[in-house]
DSSP file (Angstrom, degrees, kcal/mol; ACC not computed):
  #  RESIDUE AA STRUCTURE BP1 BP2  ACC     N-H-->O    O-->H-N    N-H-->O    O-->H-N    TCO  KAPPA ALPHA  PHI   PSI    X-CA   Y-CA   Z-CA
    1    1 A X              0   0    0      0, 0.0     2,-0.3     0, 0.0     5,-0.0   0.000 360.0 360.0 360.0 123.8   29.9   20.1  -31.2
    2    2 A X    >   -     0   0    0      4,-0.0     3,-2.9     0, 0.0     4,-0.4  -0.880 360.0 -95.5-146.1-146.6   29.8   20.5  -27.7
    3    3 A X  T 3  S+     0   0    0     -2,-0.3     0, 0.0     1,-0.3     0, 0.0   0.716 118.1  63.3 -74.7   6.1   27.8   20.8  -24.4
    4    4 A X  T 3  S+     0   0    0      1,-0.1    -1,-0.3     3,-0.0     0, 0.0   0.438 104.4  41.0 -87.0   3.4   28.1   24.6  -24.9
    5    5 A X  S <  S+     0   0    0     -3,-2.9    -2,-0.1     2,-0.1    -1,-0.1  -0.105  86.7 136.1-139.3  15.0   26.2   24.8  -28.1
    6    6 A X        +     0   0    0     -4,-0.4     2,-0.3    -5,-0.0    -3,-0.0  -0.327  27.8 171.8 -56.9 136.7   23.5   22.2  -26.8
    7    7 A X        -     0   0    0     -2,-0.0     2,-0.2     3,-0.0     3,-0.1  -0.944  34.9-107.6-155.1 161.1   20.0   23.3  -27.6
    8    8 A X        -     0   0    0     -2,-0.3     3,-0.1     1,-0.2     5,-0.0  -0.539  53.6 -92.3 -70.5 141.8   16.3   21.8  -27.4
    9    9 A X    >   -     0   0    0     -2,-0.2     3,-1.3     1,-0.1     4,-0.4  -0.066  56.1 -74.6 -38.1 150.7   14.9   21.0  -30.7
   10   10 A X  T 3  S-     0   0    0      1,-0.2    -1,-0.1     2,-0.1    -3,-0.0  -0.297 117.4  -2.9 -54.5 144.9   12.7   23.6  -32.6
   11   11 A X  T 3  S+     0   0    0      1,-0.1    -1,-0.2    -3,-0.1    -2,-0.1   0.617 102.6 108.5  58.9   3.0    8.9   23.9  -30.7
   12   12 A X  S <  S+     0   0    0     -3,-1.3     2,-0.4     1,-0.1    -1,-0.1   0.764  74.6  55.8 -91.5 -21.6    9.9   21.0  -28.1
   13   13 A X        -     0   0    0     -4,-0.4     2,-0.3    -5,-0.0    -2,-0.1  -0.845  66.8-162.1-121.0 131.2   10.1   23.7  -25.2
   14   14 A X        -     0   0    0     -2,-0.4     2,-0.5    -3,-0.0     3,-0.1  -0.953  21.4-133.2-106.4 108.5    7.6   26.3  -23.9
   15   15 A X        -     0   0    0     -2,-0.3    -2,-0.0     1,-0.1     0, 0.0  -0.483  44.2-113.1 -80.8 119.6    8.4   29.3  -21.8
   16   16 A X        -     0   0    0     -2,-0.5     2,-0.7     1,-0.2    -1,-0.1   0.172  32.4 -96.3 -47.9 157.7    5.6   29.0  -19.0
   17   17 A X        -     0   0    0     -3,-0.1     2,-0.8     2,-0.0    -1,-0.2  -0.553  32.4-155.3 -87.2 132.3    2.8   31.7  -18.9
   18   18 A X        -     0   0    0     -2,-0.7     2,-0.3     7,-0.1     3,-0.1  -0.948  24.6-173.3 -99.6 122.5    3.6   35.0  -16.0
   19   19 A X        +     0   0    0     -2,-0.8     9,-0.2     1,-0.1    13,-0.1  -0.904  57.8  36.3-106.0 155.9    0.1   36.2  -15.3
   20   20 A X  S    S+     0   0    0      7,-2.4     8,-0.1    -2,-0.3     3,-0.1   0.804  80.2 121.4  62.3  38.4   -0.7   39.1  -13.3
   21   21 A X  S    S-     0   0    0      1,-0.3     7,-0.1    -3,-0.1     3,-0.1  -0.316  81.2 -60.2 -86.2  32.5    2.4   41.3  -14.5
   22   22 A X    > > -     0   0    0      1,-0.1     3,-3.4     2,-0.1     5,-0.5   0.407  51.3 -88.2  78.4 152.0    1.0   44.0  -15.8
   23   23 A X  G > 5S+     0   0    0      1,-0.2     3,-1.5     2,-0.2    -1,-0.1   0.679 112.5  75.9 -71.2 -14.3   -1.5   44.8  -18.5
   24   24 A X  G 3 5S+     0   0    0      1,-0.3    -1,-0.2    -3,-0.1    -2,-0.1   0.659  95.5  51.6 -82.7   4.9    1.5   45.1  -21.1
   25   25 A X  G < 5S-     0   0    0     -3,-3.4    -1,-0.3     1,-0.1    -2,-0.2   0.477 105.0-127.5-118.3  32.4    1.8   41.6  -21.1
   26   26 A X  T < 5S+     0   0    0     -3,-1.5    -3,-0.1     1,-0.2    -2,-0.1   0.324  98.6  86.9  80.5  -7.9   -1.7   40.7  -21.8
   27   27 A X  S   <S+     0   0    0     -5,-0.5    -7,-2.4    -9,-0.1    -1,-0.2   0.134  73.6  97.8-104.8  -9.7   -1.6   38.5  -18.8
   28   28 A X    >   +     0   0    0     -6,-0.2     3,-1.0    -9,-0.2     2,-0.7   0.172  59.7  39.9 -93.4-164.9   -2.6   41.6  -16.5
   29   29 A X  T 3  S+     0   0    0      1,-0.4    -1,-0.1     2,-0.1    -2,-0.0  -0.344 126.8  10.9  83.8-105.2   -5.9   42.7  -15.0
   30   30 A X  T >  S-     0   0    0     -2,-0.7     3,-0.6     1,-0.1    -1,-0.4   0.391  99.2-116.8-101.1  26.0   -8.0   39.8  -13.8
   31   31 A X  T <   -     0   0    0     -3,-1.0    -2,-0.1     1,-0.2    -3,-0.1   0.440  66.9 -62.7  79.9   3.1   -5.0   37.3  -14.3
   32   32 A X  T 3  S+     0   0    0     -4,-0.3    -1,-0.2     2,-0.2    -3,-0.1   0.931 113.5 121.3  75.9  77.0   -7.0   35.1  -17.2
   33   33 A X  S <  S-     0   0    0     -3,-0.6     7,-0.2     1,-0.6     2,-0.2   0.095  72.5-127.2 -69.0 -19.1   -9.7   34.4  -14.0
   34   34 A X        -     0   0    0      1,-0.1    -1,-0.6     5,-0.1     2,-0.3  -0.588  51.2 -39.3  95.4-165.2  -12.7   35.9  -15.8
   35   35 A X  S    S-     0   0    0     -2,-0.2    -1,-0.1     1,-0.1     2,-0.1  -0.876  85.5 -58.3-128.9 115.3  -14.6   38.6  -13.7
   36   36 A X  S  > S+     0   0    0     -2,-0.3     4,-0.7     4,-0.2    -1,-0.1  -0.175  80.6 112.3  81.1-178.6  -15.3   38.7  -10.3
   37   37 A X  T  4 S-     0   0    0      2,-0.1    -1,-0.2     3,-0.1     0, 0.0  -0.101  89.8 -57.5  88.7 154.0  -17.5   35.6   -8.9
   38   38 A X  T >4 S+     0   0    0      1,-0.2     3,-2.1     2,-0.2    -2,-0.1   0.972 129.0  54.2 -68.0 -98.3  -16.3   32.9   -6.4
   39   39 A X  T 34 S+     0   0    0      1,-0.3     2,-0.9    -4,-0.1    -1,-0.2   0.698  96.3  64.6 -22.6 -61.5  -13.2   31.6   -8.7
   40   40 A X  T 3< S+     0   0    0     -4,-0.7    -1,-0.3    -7,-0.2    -4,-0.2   0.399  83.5  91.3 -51.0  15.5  -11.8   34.6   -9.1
   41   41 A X  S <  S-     0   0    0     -3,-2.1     3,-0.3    -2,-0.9     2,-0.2  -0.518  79.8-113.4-102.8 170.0  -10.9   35.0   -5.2
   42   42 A X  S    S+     0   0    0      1,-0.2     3,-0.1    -2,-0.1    -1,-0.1  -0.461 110.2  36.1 -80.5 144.3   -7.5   33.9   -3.8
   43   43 A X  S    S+     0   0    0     -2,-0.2     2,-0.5     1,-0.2    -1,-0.2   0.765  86.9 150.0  79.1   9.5   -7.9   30.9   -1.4
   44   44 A X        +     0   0    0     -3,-0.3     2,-0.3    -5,-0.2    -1,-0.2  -0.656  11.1 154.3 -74.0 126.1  -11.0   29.6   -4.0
   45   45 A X        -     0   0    0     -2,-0.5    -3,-0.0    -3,-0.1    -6,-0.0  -0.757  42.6-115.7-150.6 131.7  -11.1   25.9   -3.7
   46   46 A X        -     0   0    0     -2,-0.3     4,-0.0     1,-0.1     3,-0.0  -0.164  22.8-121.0 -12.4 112.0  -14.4   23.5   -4.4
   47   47 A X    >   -     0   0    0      1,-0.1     3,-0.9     2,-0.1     2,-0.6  -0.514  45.3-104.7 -82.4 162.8  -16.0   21.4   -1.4
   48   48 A X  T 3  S+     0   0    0      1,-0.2     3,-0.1     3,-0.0    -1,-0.1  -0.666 108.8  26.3 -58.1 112.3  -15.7   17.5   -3.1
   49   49 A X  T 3  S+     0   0    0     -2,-0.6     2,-0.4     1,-0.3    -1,-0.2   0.587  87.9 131.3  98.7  17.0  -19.7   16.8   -4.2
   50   50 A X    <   +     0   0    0     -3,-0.9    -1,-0.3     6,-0.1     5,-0.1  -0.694  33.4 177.6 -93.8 157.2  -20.5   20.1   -4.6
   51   51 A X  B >   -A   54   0A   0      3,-0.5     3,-2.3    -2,-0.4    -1,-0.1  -0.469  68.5 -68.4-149.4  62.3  -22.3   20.8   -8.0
   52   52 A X  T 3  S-     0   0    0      1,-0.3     2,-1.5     3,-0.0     3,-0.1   0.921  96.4 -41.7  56.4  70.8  -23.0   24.7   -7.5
   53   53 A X  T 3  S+     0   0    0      1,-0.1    -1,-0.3     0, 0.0     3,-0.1   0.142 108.9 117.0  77.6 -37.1  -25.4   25.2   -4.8
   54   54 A X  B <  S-A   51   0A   0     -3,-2.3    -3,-0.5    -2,-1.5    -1,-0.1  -0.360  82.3 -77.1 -58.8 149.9  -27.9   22.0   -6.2
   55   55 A X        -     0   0    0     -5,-0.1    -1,-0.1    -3,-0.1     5,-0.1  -0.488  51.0-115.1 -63.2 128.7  -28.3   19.1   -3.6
   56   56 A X    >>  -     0   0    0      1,-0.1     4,-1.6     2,-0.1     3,-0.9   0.075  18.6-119.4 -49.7 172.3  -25.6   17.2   -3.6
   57   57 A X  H 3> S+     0   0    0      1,-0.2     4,-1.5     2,-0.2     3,-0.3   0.918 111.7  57.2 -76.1 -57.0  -26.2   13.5   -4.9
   58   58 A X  H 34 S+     0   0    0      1,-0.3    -1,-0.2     2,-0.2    -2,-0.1   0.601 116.5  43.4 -66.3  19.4  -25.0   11.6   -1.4
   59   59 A X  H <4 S+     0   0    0     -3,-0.9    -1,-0.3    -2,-0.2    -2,-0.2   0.520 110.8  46.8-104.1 -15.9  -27.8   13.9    0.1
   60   60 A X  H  < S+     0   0    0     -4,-1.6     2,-0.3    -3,-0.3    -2,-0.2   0.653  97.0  87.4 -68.7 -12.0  -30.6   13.5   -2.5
   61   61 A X  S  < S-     0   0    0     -4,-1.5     2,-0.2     1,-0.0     0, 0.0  -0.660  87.6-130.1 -83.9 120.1  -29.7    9.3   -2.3
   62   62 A X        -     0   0    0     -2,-0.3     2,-0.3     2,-0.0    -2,-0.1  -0.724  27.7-133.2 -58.0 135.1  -32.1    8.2    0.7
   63   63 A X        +     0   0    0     -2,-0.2     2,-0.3    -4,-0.1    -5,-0.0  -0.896  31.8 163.9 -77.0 134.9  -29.9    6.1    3.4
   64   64 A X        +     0   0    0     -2,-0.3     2,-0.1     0, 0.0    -2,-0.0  -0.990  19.6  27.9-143.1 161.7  -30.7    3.4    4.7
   65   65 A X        -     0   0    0     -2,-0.3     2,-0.2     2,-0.0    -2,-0.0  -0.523  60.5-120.5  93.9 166.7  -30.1   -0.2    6.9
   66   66 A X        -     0   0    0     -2,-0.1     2,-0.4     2,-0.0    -1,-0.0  -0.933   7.5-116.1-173.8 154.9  -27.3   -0.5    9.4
   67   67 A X        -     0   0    0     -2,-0.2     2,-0.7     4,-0.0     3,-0.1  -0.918  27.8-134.4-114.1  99.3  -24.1   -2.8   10.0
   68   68 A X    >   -     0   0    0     -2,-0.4     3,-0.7     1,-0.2    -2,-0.0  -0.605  23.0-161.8 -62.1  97.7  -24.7   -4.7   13.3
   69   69 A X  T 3  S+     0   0    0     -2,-0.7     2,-0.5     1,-0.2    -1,-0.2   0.942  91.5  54.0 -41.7 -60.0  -20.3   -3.8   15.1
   70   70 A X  T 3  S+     0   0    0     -3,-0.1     2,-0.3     2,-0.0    -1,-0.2   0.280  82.3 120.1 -98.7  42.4  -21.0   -6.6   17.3
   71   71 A X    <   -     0   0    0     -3,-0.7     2,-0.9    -2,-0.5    -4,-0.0  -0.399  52.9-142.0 -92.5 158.6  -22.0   -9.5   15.0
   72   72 A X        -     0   0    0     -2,-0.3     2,-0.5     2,-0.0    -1,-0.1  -0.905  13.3-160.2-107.5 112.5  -20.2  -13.0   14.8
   73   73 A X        -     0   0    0     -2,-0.9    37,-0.4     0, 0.0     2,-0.3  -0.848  15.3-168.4-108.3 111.0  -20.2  -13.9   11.0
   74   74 A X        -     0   0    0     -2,-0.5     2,-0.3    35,-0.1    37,-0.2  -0.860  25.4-122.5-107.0 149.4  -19.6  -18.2   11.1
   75   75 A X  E     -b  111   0B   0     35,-3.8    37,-2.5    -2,-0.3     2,-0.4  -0.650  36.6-126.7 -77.5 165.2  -18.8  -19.8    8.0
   76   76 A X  E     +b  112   0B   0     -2,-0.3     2,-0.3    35,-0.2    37,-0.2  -0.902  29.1 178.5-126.4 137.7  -21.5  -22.5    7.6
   77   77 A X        -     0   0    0     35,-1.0     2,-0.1    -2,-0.4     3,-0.1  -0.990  18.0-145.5-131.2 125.9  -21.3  -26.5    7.0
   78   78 A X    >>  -     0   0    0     -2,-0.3     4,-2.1     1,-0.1     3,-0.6  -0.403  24.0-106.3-111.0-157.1  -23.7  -28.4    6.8
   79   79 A X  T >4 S+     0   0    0     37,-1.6     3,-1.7    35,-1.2     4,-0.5   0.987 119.1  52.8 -81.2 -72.6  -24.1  -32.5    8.0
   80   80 A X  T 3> S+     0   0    0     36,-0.4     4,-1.2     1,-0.3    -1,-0.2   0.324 104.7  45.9 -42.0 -25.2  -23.9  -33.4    4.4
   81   81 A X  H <> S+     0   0    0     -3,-0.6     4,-2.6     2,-0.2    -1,-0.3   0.738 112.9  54.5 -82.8 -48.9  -20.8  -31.7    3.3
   82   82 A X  H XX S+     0   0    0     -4,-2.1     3,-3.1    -3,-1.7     4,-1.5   0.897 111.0  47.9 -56.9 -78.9  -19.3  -33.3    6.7
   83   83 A X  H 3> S+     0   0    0     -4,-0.5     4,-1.9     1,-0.3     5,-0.3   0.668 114.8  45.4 -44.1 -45.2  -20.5  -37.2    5.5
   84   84 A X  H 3X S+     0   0    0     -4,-1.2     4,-1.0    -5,-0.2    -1,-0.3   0.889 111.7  45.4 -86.2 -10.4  -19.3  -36.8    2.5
   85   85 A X  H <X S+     0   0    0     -3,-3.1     4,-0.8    -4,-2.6     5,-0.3   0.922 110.3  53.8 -64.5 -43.6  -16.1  -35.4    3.3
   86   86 A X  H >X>S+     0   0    0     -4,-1.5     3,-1.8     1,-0.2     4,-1.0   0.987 117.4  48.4 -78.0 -57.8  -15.3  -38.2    6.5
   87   87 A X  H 3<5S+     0   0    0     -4,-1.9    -1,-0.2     1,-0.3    -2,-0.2   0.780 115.2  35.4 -69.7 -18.6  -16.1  -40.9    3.4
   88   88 A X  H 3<5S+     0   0    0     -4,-1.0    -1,-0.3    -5,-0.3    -2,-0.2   0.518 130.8  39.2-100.4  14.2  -14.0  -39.7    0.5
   89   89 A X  H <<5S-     0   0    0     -3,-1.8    -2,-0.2    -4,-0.8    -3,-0.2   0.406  99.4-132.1-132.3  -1.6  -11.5  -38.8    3.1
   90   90 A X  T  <5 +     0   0    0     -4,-1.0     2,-0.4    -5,-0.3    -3,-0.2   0.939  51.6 152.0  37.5  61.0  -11.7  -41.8    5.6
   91   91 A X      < +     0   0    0     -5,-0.8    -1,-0.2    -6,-0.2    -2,-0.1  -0.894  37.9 179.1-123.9 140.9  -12.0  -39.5    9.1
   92   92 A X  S    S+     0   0    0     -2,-0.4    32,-1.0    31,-0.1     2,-0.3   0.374  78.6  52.2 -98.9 -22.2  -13.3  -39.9   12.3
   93   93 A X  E     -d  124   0C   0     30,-0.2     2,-0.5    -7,-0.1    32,-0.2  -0.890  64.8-169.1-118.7 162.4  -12.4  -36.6   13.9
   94   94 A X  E     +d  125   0C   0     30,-1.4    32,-3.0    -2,-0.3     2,-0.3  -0.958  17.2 158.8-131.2 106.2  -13.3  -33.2   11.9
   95   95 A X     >  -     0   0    0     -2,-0.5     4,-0.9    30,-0.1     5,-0.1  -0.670  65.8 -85.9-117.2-155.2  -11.6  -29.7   13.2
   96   96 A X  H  > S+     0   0    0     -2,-0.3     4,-1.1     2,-0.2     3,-0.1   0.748 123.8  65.1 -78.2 -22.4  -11.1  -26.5   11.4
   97   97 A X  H >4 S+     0   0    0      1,-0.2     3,-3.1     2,-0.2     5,-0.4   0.936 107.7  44.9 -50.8 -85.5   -7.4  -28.2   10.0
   98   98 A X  H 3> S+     0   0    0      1,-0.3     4,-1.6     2,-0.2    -1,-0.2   0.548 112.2  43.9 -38.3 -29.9   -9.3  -30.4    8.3
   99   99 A X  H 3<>S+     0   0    0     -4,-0.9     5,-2.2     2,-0.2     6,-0.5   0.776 113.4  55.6 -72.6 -37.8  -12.1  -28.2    6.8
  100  100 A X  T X<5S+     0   0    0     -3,-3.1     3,-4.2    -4,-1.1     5,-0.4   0.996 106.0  52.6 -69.8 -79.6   -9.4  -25.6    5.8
  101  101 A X  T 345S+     0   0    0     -4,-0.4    -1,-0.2     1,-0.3    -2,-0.2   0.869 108.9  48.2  -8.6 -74.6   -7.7  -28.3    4.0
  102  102 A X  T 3<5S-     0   0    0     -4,-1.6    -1,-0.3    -5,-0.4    -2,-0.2   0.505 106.6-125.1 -61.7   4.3  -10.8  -29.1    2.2
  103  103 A X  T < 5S+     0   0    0     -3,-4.2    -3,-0.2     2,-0.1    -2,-0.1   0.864  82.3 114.8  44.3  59.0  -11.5  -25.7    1.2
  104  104 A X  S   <S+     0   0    0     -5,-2.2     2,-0.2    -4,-0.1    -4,-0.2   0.276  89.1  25.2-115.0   6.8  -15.1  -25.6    2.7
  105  105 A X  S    S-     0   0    0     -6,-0.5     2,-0.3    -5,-0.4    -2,-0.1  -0.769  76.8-132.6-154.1 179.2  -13.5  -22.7    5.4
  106  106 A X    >   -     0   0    0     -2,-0.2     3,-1.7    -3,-0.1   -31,-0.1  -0.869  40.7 -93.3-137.8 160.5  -10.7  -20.4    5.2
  107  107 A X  T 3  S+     0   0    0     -2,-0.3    -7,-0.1     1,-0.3   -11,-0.0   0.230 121.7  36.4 -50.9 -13.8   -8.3  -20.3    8.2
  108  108 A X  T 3  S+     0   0    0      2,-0.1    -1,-0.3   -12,-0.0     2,-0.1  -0.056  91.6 120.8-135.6  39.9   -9.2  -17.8   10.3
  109  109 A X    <   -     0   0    0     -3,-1.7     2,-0.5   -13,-0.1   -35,-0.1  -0.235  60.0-134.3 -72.6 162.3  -13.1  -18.6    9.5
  110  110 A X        -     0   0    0    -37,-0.4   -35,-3.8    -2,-0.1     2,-0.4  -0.996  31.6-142.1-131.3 135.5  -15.3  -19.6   12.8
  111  111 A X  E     -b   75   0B   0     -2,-0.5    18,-2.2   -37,-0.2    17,-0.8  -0.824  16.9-160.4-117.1 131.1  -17.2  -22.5   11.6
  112  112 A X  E     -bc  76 129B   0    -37,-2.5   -35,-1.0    -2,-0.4    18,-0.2  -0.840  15.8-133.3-115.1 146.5  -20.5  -23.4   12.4
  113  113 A X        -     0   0    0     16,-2.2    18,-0.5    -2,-0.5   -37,-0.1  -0.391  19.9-168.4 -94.4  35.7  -22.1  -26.6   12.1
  114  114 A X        -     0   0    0     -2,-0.2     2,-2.3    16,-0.2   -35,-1.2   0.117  23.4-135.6 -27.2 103.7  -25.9  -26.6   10.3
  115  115 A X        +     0   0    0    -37,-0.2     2,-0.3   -36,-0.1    -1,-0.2  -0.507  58.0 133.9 -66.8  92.3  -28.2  -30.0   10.5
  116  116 A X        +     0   0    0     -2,-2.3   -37,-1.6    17,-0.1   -36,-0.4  -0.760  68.1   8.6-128.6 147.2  -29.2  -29.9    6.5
  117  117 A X  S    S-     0   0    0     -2,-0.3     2,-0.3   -38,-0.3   -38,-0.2   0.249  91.5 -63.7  66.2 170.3  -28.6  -33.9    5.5
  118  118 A X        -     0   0    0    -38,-0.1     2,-0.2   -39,-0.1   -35,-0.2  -0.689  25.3-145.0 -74.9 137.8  -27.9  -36.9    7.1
  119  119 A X        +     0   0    0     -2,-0.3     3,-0.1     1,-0.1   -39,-0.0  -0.588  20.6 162.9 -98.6 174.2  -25.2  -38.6    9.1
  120  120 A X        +     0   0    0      1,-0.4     2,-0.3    -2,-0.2    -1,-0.1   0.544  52.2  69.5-144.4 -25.2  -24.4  -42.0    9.0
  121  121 A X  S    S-     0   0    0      1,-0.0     2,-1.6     0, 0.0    -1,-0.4  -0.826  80.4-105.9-109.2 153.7  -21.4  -42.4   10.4
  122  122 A X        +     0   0    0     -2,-0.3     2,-0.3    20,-0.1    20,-0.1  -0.518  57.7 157.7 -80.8  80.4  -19.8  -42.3   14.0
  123  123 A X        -     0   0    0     -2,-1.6     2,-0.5    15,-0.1    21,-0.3  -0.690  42.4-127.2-105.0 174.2  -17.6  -38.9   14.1
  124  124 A X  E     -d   93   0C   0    -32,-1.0   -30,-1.4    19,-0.3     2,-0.7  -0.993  28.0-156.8  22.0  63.0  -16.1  -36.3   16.3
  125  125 A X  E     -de  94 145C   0     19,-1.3    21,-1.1    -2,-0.5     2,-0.5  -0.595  12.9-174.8 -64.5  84.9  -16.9  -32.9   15.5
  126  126 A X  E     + e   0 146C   0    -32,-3.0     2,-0.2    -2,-0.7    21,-0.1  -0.579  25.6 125.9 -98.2 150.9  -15.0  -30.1   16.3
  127  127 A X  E     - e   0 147C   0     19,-2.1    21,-2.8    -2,-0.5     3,-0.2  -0.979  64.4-105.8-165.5 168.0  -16.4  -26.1   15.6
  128  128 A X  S    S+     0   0    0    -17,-0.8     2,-0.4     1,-0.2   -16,-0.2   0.815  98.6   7.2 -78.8 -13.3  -16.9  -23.1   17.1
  129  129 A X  B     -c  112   0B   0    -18,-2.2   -16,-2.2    17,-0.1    -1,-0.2  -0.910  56.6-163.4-161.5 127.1  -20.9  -23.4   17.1
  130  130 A X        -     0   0    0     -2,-0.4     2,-0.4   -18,-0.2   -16,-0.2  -0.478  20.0-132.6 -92.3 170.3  -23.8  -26.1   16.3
  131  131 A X     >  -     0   0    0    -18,-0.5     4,-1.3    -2,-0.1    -2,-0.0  -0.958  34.7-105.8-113.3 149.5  -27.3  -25.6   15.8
  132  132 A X  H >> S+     0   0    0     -2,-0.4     4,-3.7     2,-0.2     3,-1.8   0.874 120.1  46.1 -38.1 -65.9  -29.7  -28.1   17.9
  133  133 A X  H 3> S+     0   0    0      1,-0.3     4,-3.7     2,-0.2     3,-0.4   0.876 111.4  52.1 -38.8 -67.6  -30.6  -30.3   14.7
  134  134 A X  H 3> S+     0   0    0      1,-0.3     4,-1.4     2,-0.2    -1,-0.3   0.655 112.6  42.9 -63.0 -35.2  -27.0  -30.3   13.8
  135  135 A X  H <X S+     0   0    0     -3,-1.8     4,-3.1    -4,-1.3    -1,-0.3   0.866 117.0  53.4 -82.5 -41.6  -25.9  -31.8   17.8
  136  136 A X  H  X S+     0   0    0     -4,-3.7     4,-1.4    -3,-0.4    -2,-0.2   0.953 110.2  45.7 -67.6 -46.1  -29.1  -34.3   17.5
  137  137 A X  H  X S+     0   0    0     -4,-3.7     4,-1.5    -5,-0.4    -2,-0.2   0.989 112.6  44.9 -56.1 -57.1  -27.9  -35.5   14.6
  138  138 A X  H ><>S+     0   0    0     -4,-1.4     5,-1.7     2,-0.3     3,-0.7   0.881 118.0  42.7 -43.5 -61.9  -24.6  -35.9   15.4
  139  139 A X  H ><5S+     0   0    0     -4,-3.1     3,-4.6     1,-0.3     4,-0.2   0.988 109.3  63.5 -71.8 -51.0  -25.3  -37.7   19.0
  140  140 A X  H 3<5S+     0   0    0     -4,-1.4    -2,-0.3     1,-0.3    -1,-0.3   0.595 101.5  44.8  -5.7 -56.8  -28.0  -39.6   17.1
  141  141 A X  T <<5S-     0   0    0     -4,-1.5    -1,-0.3    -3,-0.7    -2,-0.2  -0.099 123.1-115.3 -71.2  -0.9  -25.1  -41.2   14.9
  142  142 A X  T < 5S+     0   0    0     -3,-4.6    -3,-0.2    -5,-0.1    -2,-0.1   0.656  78.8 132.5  43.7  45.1  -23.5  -41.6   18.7
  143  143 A X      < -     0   0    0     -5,-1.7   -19,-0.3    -4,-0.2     2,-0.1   0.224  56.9-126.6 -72.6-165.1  -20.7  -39.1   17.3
  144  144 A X        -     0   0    0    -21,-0.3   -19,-1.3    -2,-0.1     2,-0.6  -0.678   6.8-132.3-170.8 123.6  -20.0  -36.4   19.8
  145  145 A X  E     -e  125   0C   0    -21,-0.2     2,-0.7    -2,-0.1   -19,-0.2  -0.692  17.5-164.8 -13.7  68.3  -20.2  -32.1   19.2
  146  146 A X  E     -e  126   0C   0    -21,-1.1   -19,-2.1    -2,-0.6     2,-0.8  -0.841   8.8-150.1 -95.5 106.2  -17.3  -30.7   20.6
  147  147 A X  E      e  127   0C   0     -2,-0.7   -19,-0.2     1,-0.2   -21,-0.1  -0.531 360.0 360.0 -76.4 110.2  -17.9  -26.7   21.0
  148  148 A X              0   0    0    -21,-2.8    -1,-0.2    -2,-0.8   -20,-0.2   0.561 360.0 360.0 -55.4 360.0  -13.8  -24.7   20.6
């Protein structure tokens, strides 16, 4: 045995089908295309979501609503989440390290401050953005608000 007497296994190999070669191979005529009708043209190809002339579904679906380009999405904290973080963590200043660290923000979050709870203690807050309650509280507690 050698690599001149090599053969595929019996049935493992198919000789590909020739269509449009004349009618004595069975193959001829409309080319196994059917007859006539859009598919049978050269250059036929399908738009994506077409379903034969019915309205497509993404134009029967009503749309609606809209996505605001210019909007500033802050993550949000509120005074309670800070107090209990500066006591189980024994801090006086808060920035965005420190929040990232604590997993209440993710690192390239802009953090906003929300007055929900109480303060109690005299901190340092830094963020990109307060809300009024949240700065009254804060000065209230004779802290100080520092807007980044």
């Amino acid at each position: 045995m050698d690599l001149s007497n090599l053969k595929p296994a019996q049935g493992s190999t198919k000789s590909r089908k020739r269509i449009g070669r004349g009618e004595g191979s069975g193959k001829g005529g409309t080319s196994t295309r059917g007859h006539k009708g859009q598919k049978s043209r050269s250059g036929y190809s399908k738009k994506i979501g077409f379903e034969g002339g019915q309205m497509p579904l993404q134009r029967r679906v009503p749309k609606f609503g809209f996505r605001n380009i210019n909007r500033i999405s802050y993550k949000v904290i509120n005074l309670d989440d800070i107090q209990s973080l500066a006591e189980k963590k024994g801090l006086d200043i808060l920035d965005n390290e420190v929040f990232v660290n604590a997993g209440l923000a993710k690192k390239k979050d802009l953090i906003k401050i929300l007055g929900n709870g109480t303060l109690t203690k005299k901190l340092e807050i830094k963020a990109n953005a307060f809300s009024k309650s949240a700065i009254t509280a804060i000065e209230a507690a004779k802290g100080t608000a520092v807007k980044l």
